[in-house]
PAPAFI-445750 format. One line per 4 residues: number of its first residue (from 0); their letters; for each residue x, y, z negated of C-alpha. Coordinates in nm, 3 decimals. Each point is the difference from the previous one (the first is absolute). Example, Ala and Ser with C-alpha at 12.3 -4.5 7.8 and 13.67 -1.06 7.14 Angstrom:
2
0 = AS = 1.230 -0.450 -0.780 ~ 0.137 0.344 0.066
This chain:
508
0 = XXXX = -5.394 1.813 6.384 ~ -0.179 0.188 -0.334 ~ -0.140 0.331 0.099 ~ 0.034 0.216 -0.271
4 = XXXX = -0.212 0.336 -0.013 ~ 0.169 0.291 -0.219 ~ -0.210 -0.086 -0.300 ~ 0.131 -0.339 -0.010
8 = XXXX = 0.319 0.063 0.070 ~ -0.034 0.221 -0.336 ~ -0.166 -0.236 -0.213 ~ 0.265 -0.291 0.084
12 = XXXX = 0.301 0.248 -0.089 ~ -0.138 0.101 -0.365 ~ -0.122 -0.361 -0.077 ~ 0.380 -0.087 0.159
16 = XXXX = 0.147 0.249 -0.264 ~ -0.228 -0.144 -0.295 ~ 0.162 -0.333 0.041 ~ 0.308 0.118 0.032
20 = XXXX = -0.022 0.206 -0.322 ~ -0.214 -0.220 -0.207 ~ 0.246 -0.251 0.057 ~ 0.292 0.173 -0.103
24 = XXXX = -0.144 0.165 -0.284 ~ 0.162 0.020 -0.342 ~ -0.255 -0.007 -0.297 ~ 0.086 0.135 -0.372
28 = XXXX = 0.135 -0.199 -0.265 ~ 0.062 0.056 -0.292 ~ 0.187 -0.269 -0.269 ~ -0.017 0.126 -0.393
32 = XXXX = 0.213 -0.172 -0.266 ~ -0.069 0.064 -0.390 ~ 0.076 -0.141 -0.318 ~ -0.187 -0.288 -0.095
36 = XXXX = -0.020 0.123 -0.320 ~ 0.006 0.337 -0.029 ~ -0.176 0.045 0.347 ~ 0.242 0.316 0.115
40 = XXXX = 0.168 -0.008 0.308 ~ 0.396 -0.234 0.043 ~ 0.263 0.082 0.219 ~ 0.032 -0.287 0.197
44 = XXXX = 0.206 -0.159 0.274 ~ -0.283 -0.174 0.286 ~ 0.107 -0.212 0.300 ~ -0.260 0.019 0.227
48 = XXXX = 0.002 -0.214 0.338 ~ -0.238 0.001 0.321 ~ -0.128 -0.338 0.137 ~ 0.302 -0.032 0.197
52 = XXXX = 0.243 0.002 -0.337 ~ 0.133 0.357 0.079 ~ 0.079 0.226 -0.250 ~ -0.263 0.296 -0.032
56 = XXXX = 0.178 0.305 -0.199 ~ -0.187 0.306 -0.105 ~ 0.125 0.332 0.154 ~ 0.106 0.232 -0.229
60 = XXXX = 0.116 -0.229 -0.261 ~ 0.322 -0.114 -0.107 ~ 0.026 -0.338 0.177 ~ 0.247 -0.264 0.128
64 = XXXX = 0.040 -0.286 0.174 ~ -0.303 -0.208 -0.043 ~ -0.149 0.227 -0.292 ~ -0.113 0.326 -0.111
68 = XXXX = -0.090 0.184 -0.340 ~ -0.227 0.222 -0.136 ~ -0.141 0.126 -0.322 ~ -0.284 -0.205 -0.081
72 = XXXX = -0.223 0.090 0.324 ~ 0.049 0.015 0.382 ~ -0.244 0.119 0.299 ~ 0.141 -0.180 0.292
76 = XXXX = -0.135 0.001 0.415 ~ -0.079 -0.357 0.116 ~ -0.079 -0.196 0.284 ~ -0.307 -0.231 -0.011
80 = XXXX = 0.123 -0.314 -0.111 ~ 0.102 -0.264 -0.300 ~ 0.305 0.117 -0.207 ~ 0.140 -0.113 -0.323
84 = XXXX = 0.187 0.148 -0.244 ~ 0.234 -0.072 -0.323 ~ 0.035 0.284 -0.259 ~ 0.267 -0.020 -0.223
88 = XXXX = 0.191 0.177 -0.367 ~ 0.303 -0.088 -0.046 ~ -0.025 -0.361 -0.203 ~ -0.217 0.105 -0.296
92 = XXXX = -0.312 0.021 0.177 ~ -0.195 -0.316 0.173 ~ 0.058 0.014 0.374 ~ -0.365 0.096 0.200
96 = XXXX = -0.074 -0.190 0.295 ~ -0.267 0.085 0.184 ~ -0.157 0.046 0.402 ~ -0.273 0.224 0.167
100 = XXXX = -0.158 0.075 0.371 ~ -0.051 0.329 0.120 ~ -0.309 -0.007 0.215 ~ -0.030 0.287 0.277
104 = XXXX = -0.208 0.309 -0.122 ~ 0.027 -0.123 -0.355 ~ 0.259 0.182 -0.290 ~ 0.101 -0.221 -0.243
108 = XXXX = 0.132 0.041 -0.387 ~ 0.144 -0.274 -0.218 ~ 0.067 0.031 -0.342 ~ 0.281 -0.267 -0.145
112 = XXXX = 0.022 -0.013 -0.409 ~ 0.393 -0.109 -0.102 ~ 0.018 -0.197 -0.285 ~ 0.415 0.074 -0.233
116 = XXXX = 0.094 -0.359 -0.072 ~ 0.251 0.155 -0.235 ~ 0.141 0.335 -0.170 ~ 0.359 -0.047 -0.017
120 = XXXX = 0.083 0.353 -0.111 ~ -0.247 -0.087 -0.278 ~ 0.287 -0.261 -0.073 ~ 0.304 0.251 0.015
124 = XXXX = 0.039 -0.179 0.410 ~ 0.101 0.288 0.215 ~ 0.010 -0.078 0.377 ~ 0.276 0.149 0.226
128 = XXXX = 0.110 -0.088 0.373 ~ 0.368 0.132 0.098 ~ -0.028 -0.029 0.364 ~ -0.250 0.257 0.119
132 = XXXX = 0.081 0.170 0.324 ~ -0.402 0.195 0.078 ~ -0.005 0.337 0.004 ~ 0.012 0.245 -0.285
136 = XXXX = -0.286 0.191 0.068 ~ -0.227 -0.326 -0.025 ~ 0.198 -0.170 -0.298 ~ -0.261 0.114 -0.222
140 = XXXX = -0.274 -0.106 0.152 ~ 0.167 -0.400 0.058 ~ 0.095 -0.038 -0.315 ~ -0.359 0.034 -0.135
144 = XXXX = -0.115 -0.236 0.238 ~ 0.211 -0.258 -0.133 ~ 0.001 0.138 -0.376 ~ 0.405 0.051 0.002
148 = XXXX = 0.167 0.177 -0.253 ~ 0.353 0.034 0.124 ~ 0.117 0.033 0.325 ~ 0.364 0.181 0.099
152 = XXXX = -0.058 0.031 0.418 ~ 0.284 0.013 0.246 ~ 0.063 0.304 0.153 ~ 0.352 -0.065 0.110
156 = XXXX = 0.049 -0.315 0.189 ~ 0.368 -0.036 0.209 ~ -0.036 0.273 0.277 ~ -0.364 0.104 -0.141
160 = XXXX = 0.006 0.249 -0.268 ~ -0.301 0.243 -0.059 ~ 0.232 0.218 -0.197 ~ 0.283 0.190 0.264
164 = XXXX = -0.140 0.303 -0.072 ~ 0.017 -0.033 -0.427 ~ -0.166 -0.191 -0.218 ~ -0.330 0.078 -0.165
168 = XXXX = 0.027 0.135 -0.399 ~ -0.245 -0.201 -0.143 ~ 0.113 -0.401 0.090 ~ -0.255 -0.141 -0.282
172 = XXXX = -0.364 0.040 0.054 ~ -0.255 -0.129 -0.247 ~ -0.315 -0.032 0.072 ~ -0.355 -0.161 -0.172
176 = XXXX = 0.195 0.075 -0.334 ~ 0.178 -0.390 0.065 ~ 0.159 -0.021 0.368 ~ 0.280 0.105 0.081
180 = XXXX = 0.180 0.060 0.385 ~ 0.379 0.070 0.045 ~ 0.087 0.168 0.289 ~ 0.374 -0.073 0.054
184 = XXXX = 0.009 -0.405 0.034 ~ 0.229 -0.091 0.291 ~ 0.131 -0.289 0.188 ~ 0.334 -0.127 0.120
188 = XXXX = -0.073 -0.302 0.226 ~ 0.287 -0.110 0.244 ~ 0.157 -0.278 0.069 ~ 0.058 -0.146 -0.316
192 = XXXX = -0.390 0.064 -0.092 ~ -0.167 0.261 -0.214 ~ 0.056 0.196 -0.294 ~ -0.254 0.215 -0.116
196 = XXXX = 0.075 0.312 -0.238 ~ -0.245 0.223 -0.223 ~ 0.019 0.289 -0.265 ~ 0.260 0.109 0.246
200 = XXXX = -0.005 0.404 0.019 ~ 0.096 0.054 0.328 ~ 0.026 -0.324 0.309 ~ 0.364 -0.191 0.006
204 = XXXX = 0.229 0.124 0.329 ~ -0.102 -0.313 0.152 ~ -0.106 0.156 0.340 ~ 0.310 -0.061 0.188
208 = XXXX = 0.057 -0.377 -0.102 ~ 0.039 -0.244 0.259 ~ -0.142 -0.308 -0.027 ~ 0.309 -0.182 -0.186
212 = XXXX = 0.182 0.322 -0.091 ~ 0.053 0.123 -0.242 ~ -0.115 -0.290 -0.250 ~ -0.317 0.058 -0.206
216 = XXXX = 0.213 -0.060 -0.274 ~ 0.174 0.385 0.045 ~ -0.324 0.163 -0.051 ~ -0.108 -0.232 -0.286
220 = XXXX = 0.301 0.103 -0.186 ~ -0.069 0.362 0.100 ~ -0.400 0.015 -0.139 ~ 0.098 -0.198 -0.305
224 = XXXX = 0.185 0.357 -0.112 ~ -0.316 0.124 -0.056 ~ -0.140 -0.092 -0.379 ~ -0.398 -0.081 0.090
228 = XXXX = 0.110 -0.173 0.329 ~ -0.184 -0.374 0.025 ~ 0.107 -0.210 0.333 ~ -0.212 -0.276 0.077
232 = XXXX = 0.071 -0.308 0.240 ~ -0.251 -0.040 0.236 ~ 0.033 -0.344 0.063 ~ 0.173 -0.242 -0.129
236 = XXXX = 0.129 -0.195 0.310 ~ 0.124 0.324 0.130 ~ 0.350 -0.138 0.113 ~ 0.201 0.295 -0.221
240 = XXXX = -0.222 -0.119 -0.293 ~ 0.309 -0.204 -0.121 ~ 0.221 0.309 -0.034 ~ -0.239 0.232 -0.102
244 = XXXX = -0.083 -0.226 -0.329 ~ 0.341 -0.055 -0.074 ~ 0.073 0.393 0.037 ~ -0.205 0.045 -0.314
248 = XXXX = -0.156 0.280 0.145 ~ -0.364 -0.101 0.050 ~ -0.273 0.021 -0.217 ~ -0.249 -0.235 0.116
252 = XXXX = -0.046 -0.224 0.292 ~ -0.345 -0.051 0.214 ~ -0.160 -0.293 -0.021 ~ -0.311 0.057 0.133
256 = XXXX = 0.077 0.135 0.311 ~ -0.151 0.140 0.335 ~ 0.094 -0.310 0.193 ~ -0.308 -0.081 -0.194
260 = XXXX = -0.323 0.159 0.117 ~ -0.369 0.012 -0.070 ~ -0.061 -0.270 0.329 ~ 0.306 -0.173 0.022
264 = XXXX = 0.340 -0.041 -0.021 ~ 0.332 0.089 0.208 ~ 0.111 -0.314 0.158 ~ 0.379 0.028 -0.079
268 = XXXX = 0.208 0.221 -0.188 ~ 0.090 0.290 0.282 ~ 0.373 0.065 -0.059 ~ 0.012 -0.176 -0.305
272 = XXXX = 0.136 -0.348 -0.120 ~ -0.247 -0.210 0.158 ~ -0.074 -0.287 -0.232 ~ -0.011 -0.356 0.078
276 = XXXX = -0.301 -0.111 0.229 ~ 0.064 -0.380 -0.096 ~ -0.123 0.111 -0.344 ~ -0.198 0.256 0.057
280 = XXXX = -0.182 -0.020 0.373 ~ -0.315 0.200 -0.097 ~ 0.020 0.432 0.082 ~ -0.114 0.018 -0.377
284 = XXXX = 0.270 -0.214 -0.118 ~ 0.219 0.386 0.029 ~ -0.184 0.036 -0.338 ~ 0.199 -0.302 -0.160
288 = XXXX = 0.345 0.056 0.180 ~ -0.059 0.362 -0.131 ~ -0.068 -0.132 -0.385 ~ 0.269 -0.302 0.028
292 = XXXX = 0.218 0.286 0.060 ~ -0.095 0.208 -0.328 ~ 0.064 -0.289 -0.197 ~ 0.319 -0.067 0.144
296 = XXXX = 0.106 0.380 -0.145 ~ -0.171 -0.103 -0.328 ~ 0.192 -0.292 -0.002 ~ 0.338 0.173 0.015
300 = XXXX = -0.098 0.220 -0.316 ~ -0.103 0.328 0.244 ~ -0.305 0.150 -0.210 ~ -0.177 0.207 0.312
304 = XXXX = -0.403 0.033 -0.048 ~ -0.214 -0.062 0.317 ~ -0.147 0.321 0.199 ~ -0.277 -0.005 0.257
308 = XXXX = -0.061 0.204 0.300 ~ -0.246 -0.025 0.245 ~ 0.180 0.215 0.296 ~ -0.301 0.146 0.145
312 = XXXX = 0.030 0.237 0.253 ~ 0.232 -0.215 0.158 ~ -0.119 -0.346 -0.042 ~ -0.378 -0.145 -0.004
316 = XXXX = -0.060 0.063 -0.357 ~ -0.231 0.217 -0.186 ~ 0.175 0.249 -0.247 ~ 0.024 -0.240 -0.367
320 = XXXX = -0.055 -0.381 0.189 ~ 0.308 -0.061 -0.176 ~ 0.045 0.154 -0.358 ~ 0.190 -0.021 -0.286
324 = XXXX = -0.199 0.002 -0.339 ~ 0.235 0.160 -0.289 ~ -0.102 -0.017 -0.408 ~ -0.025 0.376 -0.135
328 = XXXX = -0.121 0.050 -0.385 ~ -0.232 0.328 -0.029 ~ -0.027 0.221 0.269 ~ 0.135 0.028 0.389
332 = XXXX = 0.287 0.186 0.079 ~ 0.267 -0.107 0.328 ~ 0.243 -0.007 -0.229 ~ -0.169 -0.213 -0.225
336 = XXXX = -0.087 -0.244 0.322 ~ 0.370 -0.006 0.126 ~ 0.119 -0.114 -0.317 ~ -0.258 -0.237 -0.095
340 = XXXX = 0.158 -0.167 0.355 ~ 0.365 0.054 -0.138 ~ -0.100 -0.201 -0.309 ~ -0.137 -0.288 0.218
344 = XXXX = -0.337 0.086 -0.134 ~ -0.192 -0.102 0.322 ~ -0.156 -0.227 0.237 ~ -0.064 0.002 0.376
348 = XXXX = -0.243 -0.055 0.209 ~ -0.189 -0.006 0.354 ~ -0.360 -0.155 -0.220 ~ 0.054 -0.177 -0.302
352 = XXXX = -0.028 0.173 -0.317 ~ 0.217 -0.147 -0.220 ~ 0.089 0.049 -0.347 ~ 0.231 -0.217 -0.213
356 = XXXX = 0.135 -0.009 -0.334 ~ 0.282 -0.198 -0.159 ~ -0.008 -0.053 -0.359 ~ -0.208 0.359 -0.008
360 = XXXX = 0.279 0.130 0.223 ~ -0.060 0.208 0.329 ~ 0.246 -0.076 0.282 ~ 0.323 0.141 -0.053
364 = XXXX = 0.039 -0.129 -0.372 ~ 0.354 -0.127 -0.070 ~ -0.059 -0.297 -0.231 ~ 0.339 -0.058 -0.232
368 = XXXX = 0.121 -0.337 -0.055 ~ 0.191 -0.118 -0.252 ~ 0.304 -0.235 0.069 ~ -0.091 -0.373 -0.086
372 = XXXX = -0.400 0.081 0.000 ~ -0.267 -0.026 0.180 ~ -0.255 0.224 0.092 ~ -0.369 -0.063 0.102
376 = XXXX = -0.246 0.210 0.176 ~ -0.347 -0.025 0.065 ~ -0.105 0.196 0.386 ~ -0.324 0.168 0.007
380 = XXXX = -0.121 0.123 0.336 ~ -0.312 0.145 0.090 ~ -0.076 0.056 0.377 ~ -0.302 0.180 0.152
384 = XXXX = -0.066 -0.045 0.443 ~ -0.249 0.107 0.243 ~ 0.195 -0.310 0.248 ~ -0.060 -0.366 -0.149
388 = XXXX = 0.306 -0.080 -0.195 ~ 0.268 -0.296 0.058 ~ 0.253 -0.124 -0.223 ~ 0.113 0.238 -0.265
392 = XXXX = 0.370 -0.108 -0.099 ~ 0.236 0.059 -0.307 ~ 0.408 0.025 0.189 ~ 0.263 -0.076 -0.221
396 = XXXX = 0.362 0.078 0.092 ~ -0.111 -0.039 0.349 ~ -0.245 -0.314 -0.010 ~ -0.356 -0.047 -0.026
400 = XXXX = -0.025 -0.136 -0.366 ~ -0.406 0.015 0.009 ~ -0.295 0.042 0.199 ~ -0.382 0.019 -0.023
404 = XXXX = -0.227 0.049 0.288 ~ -0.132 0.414 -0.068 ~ -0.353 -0.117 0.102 ~ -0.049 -0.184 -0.325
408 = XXXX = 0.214 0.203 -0.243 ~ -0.231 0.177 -0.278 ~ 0.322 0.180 -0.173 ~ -0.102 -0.131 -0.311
412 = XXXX = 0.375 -0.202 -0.153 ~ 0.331 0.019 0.095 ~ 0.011 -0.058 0.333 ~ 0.415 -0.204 -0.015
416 = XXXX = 0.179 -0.018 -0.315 ~ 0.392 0.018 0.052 ~ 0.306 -0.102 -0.183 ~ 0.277 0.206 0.050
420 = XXXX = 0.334 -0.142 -0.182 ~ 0.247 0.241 0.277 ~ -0.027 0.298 0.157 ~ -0.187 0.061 0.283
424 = XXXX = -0.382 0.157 0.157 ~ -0.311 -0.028 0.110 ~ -0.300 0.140 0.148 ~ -0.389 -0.115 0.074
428 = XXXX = -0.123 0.030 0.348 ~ -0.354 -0.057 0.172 ~ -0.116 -0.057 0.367 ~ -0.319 0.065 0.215
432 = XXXX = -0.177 -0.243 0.215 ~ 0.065 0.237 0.269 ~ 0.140 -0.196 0.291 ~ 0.089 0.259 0.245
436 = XXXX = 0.253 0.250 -0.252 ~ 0.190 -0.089 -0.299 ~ -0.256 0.120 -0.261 ~ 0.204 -0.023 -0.322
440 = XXXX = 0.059 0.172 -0.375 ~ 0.278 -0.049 -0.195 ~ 0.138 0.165 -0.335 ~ 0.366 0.102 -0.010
444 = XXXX = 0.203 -0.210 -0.192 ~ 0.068 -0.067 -0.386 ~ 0.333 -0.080 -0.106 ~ 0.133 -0.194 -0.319
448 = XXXX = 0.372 0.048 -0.095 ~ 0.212 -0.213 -0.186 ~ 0.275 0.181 -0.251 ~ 0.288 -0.137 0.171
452 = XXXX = -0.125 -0.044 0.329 ~ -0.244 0.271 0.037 ~ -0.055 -0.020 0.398 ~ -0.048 -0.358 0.219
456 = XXXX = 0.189 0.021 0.278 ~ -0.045 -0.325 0.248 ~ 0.308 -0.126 0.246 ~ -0.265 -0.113 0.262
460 = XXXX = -0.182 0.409 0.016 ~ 0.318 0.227 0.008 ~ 0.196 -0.272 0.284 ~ -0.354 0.084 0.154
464 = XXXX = 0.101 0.346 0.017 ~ 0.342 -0.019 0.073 ~ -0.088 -0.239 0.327 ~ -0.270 0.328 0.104
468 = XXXX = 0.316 0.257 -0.091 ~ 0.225 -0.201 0.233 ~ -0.280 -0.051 0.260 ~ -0.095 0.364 0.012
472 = XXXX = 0.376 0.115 0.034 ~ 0.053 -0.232 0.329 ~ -0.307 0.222 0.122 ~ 0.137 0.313 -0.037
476 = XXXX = 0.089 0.149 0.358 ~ 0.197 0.318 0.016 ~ 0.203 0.105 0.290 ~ 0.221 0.242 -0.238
480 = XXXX = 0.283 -0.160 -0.201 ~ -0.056 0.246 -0.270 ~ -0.383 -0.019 -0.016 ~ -0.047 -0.352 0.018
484 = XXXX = 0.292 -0.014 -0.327 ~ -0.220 0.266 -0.177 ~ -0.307 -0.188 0.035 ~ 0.176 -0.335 -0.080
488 = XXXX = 0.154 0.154 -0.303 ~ -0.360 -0.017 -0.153 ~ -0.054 -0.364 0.063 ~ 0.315 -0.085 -0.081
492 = XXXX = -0.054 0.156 -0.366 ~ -0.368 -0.191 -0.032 ~ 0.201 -0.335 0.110 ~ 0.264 0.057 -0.302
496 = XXXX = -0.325 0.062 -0.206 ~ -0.165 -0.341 0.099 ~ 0.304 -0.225 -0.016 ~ 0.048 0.130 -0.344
500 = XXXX = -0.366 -0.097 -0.102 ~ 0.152 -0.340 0.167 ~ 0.288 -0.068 -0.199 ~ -0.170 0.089 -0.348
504 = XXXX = -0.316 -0.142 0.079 ~ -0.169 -0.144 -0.365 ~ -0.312 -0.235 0.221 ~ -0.014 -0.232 0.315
């Protein structure tokens, strides 16, 4: 047995504390990020791990999920250890990947330079994401971080509505002289999916719907009373999608969606109409059921741009991971953006830049076709990614007509020349070499119309949607006589709408 005199007993309890301390100490860190050309400081977004792959958020600082933001410069508490960290801008800017080890009793600073890969404002390319659901008070604050100019945030969600005690005055707020936050987006997702609303000026009655009743359909007709209203469909394999497009009612339809995040992809489609795993086994594979889907609408003469929302706040996505891109000449104004979108004017994205051209046309163009001729147009794309690029693809009426590999594309000639002697569409589209996510662009569509046959309307795409109309109504499960009849009144309507397309269908 030790004998310990008092002295000892001392000296062991201090040097026990020391080790105790000095091994749980947390040094200073600090991680700068500035232009690397004007040397200032950048908002950023960083995503900063430990050894063990755990997040590491700063306190203090908006952050979510696995990330955080700041302004350009962050003073953080850290263990001794290795981390590693990714900063990101939105996709102008080259991604920063980088690691460090904080050694005990030693502070640390890092400075990171960020490098723009590309000004699209400079190029009349706004950005916008319309599915935001992060706080108003940081809005601000994220959308610098990922250079965003518009973003309408949801502040009325089915029960959830920030607003029961009156809505705010002011529901625009510019900022930075060019971005722009709405604060009266909302959401109506039920059974049949999701409908999102914005330039509302007060939230739809919506609180008291049950998850079938009433249909989506009552408070679409009830919001489209209002003259600045725009009603976006989240997702195209929503199952409602069917009657929503036929309704008319809709303004523009989300292609690149929250089932696809920054890391990876949702492995089915939730509620939705799941698509067919024969064809398409892979998680990412959502990306093409959700595109075969678009084209299907094209196909039956619907004109409906694409939208993208990111649906952070609520999913693993950082505010503007998905975004729409929309065309505005001279200055910035929302209302400028909104109908820059209306006039198909845009592309979307989750990392590609792309940029295309038809004939000097921006997407949206209506080219007019002559009965007995032929038209001919050369496709220009240009397409800018921090991600190595895969195929970039011209789609015509539905199919593939072209494809280079991105990698090797300089821009420089027409990238497919088409023949058009009917009516019909089409659209360029580029992919990532990102394995994990669906890492896409595409531009909306163009459209060519024929004098006496001014829309293509293929058999094979509306009996598509009148199968999902028929399929969707054997779903519907309402104990009330009179409810379930209300609700079915709606499909029944979109069914009559699709057989139609059927019977005076002008394509295969």
């Amino acid at each position: 047995m030790i004998q310990w005199d008092k002295g000892s007993r001392w000296k062991f309890f201090f040097a026990l504390v020391f080790v105790l301390v000095g091994a749980t100490a947390e040094e200073s860190v600090r991680l700068v990020v500035v232009s690397a050309e004007s040397g200032g400081l950048v908002p950023c977004r960083i995503h900063l791990k430990g050894k063990d792959g755990k997040p590491v958020l700063a306190p203090g600082l908006p952050a979510w999920q696995d990330h955080f933001v700041c302004g350009g410069e962050v003073s953080l508490k850290l263990a001794p250890g290795d981390y590693s960290y990714e900063i990101e801008r939105g996709p102008e800017f080259a991604r920063i990947e980088s690691k460090f080890t904080v050694a005990a009793n030693q502070a640390l600073s890092i400075t990171n330079h960020f490098r723009r890969l590309v000004d699209m404002a400079k190029e009349g390319w706004w950005s916008g994401d319309l599915h935001v659901h992060r706080s108003l008070a940081n809005i601000e604050l994220l959308m610098r971080a990922e250079d965003l100019h518009i973003a309408p945030v949801m502040t009325w969600w089915n029960r959830m509505n920030l607003w029961t005690n009156g809505a705010p005055t002011n529901l625009l707020v510019q900022f930075d002289k060019d971005r722009f936050y709405q604060v009266m987006a909302g959401e109506d997702e039920r059974e049949g999916g999701a409908l999102l609303y914005f330039n509302l000026a007060q939230p739809l009655k919506i609180a008291g719907a049950q998850r079938e009743f009433p249909s989506p359909m009552k408070f679409l007709a009830e919001a489209r009373k209002f003259s600045n209203v725009w009603v976006d469909i989240e997702k195209p394999f929503w199952y409602d999608a069917p009657i929503w497009i036929a309704s008319g009612m809709a303004d523009s339809i989300g292609i690149a969606n929250n089932h696809m995040y920054r890391s990876g992809m949702y492995p089915d489609e939730a509620w939705g109409r799941a698509r067919d795993t024969n064809r398409w086994p892979a998680a990412r594979d959502n990306g093409f059921w959700t595109q075969e889907i678009y084209y299907h609408a094209l196909n039956c003469g619907i004109r409906l741009p694409p939208s993208a929302g990111s649906a952070s706040g609520v999913l693993p996505n950082p505010v503007g991971y998905n975004r729409a891109y929309v065309q505005v000449e001279g200055a910035l104004t929302y209302e400028k953006w909104w109908e820059g979108l209306r006039a198909g004017r845009v592309f979307v994205s989750n990392g590609p830049l792309l940029r295309a051209t038809a004939n000097g046309h921006l997407p949206g163009h209506v080219f007019k076709l002559k009965e007995g001729e032929k038209l001919n147009i050369d496709v220009f794309a240009k397409v800018d990614s921090d991600d190595g690029l895969g195929p970039l693809e011209v789609v015509k009426d539905g199919a593939v007509v072209a494809s280079i590999c991105g990698c090797s594309w300089d821009g420089t000639g027409p990238l497919a020349q088409l023949e058009f002697a009917e009516s019909g569409w089409f659209l360029v589209r580029a992919f990532a070499e990102v394995p994990s996510t669906f890492r896409f662009a595409s531009t909306g569509p163009f459209y060519v119309e024929r004098a006496d046959a001014p829309r293509r309307v293929s058999k094979t795409s509306a009996q598509f949607f009148v199968d999902w109309v028929r399929e969707r109504e054997g779903r519907v499960k309402l104990d009330k006589l009179s409810e379930r009849e209300e609700v079915l009144r709606y499909h029944r309507e979109a069914e009559k709408f699709w057989l139609d397309k059927v019977a005076n269908a002008n394509a295969k």
